[in-house]
C-alpha positions in Angstrom: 29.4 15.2 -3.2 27.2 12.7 -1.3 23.6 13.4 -0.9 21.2 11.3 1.5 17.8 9.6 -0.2 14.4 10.8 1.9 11.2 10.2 1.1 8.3 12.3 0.1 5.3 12.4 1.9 3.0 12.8 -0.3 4.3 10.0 -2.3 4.0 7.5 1.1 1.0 8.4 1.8 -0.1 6.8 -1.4 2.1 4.5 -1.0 1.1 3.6 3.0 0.6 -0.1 2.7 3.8 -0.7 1.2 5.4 1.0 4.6 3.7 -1.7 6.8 6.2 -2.8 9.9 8.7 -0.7 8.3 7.9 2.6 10.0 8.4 2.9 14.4 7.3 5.7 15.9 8.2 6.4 19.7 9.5 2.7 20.1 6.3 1.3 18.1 6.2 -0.7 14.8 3.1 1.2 12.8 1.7 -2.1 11.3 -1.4 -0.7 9.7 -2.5 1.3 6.5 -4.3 4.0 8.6 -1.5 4.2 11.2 1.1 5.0 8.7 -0.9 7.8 7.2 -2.3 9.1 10.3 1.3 9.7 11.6 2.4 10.8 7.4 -0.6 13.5 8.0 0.8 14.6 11.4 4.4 15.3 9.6 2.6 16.9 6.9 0.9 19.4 9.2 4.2 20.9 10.5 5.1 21.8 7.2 7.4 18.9 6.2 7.3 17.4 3.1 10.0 14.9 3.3 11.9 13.3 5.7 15.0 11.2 6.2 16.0 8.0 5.7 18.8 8.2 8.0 21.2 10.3 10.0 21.8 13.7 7.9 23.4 16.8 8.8 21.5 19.7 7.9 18.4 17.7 6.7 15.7 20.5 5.3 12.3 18.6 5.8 11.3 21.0 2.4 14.3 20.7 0.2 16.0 17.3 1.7 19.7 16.4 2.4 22.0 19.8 1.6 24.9 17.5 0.7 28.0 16.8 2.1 31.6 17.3 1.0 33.2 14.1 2.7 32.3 10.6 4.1 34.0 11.5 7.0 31.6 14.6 7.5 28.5 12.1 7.5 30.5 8.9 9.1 31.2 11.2 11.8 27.8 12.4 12.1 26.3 9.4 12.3 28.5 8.3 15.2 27.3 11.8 17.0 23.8 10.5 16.3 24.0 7.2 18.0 25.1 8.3 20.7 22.7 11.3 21.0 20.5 8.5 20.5 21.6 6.4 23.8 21.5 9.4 26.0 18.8 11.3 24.8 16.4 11.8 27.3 13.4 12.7 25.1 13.5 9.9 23.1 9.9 9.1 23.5 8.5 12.4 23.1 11.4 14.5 20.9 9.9 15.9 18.2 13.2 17.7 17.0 14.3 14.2 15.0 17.5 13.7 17.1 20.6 13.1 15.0 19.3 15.9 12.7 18.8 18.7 14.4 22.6 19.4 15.9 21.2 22.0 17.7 20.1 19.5 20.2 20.8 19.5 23.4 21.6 15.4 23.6 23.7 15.6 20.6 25.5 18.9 21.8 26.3 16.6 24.8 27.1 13.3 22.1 29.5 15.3 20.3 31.5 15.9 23.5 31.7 12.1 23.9 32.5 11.7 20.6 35.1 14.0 21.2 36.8 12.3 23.8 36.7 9.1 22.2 38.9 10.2 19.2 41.2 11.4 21.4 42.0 8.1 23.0 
């Protein structure tokens, strides 16, 4: 079974000047304390209280990573994800955390191309 690490928000947001530079938001590097937990706060308000680290099938912003059987489930995933994340045309503003929601409509379309790819 392999389970994907997130972090808790709580726990960051007392932890916020240890995430310096290490947090981008829409494109941009949040480089200060009050940044960090201004956008923690925003997470928090829709009910999440974690979030991932990485690319995770089924992430549950409450409960975390589900688990997966293989690491071909998640190594194929992750490929979905990157290229959801090339082609997706609300990177800026998608608040659905592309790469984990699969209902998305960019990595509906990424998994097609994925597709094809392992065919050749």
């Amino acid at each position: 079974m392999i389970n994907h690490i997130c972090m808790n928000i709580d726990g960051a947001i007392r932890n916020a000047k240890d995430l310096k530079g290490c947090v981008t938001v829409e494109g941009c590097t949040l480089n200060t304390v009050a940044e960090i937990r201004e956008w923690l706060n925003s997470q928090k308000a829709k009910g999440r209280r974690v979030l991932p680290f990485g690319y995770c099938k089924g992430f549950d912003f409450v409960k975390g990573c589900p688990g997966h059987e293989t690491r071909e489930e998640c190594d194929e995933h992750e490929a979905i994800c990157k290229i959801a994340s090339a082609i997706c045309e609300e990177e800026k503003t998608c608040q659905q955390w592309c790469g984990v929601y699969t209902e998305c409509k960019a990595y509906q379309e990424a998994k097609k191309i994925y597709e094809e790819r392992k065919k050749k």
